[in-house]
N, C-alpha and C positions, 0 to 999 in steps of 0.2 A: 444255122449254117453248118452246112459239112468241114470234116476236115479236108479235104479234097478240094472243096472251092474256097475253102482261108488259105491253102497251098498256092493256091493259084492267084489269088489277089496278091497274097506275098512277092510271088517270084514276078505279078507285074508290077508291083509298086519297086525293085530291084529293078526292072528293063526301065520302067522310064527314069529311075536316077543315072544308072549307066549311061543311058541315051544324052542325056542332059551334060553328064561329066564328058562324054565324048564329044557334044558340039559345042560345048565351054572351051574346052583344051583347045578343039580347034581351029576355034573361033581366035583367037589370042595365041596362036602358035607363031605365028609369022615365020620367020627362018629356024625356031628353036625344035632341035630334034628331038629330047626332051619331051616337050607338048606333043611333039608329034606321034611317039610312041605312045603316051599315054590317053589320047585320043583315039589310037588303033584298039589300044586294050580294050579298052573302057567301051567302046562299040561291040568287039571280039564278046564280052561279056554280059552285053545287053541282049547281042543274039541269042546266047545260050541259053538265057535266062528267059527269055520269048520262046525258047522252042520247050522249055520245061514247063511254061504257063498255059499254052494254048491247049495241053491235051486236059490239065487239068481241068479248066476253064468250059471246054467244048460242051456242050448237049449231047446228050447219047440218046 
């Protein structure tokens, strides 16, 4: 395995726990703003970390 596609498995096994902590939080946020910001983050992070995986990941 390249380092390039262990970079890319990394940074997706990182998107879907962020994914996860973000529909956790908001799952169980109910009025709490609290949960609420840290459901924005934690999504906000699972993005980034999806937009750093897929080039790696990509077929050329």
């Amino acid at each position: 395995m390249s380092q390039r596609r262990a970079l890319g498995g990394l940074f997706s096994v990182l998107t879907v726990a962020f994914a996860a902590v973000a529909v956790w939080a908001a799952a169980g946020a109910g009025g709490s703003l609290r949960r609420w910001v840290v459901a924005a983050a934690a999504a906000a992070l699972g993005a980034w970390f999806a937009t750093l995986a897929w080039p790696l990941l990509r077929r050329h």
